[in-house]
PAVEX-835374 format. One line per 2 residues: their letters; for each residue y, x, z of N, C-alpha, C. Coordinates in nm, 4 decimals. Last residue first. Example, Ala and Ser with C-alpha at 12.3 -4.5 7.8 and 13.67 -1.06 7.14 Angstrom:
% PAVEX-835374
sa	-0.2250 1.2850 0.7080 -0.1060 1.3670 0.7140 0.0030 1.2900 0.7870  -0.5690 1.3190 0.7800 -0.4500 1.2300 0.7800 -0.3300 1.3200 0.7800;
END
This chain:
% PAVEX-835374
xx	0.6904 25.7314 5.3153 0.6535 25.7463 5.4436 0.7547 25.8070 5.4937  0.6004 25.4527 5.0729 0.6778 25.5565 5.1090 0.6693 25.5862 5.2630;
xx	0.2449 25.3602 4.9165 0.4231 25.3667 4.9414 0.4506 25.4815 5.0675  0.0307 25.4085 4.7749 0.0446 25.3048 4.8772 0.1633 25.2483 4.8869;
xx	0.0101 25.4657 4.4100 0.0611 25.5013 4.5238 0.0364 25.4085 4.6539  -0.1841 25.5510 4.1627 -0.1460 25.4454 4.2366 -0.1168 25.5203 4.3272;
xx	-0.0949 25.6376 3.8493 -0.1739 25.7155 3.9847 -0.1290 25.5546 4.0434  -0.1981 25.5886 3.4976 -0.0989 25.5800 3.6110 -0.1447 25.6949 3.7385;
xx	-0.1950 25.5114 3.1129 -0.2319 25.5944 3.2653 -0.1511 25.5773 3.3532  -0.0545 25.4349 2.9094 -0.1492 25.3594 2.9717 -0.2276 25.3930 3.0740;
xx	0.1396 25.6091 2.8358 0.0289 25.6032 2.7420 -0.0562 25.5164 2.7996  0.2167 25.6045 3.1813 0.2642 25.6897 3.0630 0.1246 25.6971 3.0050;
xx	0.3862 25.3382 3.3770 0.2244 25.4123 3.3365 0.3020 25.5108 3.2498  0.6161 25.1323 3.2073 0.4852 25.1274 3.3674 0.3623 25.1926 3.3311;
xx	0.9229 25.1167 3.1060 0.7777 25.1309 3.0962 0.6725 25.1331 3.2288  1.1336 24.9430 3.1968 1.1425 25.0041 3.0475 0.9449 25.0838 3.0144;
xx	1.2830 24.7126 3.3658 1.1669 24.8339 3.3540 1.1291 24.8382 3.2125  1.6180 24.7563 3.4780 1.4966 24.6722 3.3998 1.3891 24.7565 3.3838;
xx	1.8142 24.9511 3.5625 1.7203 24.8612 3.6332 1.6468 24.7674 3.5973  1.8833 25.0839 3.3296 1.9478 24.9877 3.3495 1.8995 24.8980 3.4566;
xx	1.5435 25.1365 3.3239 1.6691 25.1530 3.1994 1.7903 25.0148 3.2438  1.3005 25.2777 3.4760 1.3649 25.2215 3.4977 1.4935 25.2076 3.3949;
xx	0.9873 25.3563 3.4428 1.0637 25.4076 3.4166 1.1814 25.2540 3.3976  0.6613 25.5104 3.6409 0.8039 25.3796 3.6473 0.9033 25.4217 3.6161;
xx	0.3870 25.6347 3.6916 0.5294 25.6215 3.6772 0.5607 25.4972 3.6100  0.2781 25.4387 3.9211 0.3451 25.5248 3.8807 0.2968 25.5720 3.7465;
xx	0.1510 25.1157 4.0666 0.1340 25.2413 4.0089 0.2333 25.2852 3.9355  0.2254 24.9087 4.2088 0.2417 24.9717 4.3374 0.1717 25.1393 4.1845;
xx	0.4640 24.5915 4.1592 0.3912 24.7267 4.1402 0.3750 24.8682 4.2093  0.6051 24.4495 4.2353 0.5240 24.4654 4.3143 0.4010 24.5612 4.2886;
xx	0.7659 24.3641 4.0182 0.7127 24.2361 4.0878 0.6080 24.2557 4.1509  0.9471 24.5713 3.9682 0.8293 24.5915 3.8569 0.7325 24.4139 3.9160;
xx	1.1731 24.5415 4.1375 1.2185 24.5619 3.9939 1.0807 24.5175 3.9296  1.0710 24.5695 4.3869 1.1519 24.4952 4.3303 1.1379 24.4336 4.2098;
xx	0.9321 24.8300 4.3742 0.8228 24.7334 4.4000 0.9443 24.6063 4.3353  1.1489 25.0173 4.3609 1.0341 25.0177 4.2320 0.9740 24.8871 4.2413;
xx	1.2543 24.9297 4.6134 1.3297 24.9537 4.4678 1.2262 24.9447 4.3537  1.0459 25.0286 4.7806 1.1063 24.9050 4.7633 1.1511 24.8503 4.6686;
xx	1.0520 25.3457 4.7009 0.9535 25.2515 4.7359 0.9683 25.1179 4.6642  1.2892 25.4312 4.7893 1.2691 25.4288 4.6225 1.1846 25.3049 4.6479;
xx	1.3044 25.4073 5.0300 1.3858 25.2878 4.9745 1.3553 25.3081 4.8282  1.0878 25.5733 5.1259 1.0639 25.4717 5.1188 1.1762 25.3180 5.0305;
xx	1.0107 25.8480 4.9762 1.1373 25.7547 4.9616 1.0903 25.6553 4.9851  0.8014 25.9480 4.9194 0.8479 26.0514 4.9988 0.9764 25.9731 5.0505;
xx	0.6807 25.8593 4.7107 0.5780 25.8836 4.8370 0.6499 25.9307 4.9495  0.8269 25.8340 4.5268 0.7932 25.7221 4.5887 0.7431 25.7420 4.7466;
xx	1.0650 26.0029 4.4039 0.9453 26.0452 4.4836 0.8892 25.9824 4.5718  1.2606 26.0322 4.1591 1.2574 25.9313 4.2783 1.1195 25.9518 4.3226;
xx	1.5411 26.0739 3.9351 1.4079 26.0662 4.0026 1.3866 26.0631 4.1409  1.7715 26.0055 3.6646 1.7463 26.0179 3.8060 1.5636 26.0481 3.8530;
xx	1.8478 26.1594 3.3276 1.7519 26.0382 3.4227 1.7313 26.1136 3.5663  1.8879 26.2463 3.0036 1.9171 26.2201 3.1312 1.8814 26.1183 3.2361;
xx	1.7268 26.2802 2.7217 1.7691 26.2075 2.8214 1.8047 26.2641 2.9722  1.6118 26.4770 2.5650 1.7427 26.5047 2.6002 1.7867 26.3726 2.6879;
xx	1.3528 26.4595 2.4818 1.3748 26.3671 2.4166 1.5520 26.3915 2.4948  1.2672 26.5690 2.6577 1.2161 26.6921 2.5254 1.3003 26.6088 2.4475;
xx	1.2502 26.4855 2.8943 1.3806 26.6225 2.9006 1.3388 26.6347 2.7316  1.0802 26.2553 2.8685 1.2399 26.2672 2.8844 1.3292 26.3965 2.8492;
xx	0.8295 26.4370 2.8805 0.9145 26.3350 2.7486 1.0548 26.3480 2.7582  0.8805 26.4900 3.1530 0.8511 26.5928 3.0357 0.9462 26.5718 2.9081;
xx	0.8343 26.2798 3.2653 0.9541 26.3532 3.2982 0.9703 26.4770 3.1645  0.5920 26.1735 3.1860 0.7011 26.0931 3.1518 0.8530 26.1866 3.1714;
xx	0.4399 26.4164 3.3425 0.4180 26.3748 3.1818 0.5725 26.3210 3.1093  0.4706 26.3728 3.6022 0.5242 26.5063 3.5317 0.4950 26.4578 3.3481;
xx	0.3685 26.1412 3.6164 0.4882 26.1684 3.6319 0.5355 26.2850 3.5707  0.0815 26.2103 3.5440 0.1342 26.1430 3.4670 0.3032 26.1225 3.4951;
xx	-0.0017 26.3954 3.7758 0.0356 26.4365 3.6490 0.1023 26.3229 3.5659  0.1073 26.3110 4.0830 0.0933 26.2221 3.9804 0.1065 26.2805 3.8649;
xx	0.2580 26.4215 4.3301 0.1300 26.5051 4.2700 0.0528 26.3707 4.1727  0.5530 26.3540 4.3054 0.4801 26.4870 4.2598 0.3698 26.4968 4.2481;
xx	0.5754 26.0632 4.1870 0.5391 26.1338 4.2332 0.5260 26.2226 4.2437  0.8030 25.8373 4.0575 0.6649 25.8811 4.0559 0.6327 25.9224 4.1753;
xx	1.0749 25.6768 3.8863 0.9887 25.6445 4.0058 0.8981 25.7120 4.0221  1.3501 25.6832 3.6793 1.2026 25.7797 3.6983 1.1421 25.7553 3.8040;
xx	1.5522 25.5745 3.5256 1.5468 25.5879 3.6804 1.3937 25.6396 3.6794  1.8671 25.5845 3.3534 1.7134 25.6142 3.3330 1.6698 25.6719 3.4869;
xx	2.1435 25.3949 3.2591 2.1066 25.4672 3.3319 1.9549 25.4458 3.3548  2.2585 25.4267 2.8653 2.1928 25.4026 2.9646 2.1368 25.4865 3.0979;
x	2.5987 25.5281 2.7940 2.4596 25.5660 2.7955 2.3900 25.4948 2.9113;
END
């Protein structure tokens, strides 16, 4: 099974959105609280070529989506 990496935020409804999906859809998946993780931070910015909006869904460390439905929050980064 693929590994599913969740990048957001807590106060990013659209994180809580994508996390939602996931559990309704029985995936299993890590998460990661950009604002709060600076090495998530990094990690997200890596992977996406510096994307700084949430959510970020990670499959195998490839990015599998950016936003949920085409919404985001923007974050600065991690503190």
């Amino acid at each position: 099974m693929p590994l599913l990496e969740l990048f957001g935020t807590a106060g990013c409804e659209h994180t809580a959105e994508m996390r939602e999906w996931l559990e309704w859809n029985g995936r299993e998946f890590v998460e990661y609280d950009v604002e709060r993780d600076p090495a998530a931070f990094e990690r997200m910015r890596g992977a996406t070529g510096g994307q700084h909006m949430v959510p970020v869904l990670l499959e195998d460390g490839v990015v599998a989506r950016i936003g949920w439905n085409g919404r985001g929050c923007f974050v600065a980064g991690g503190k």
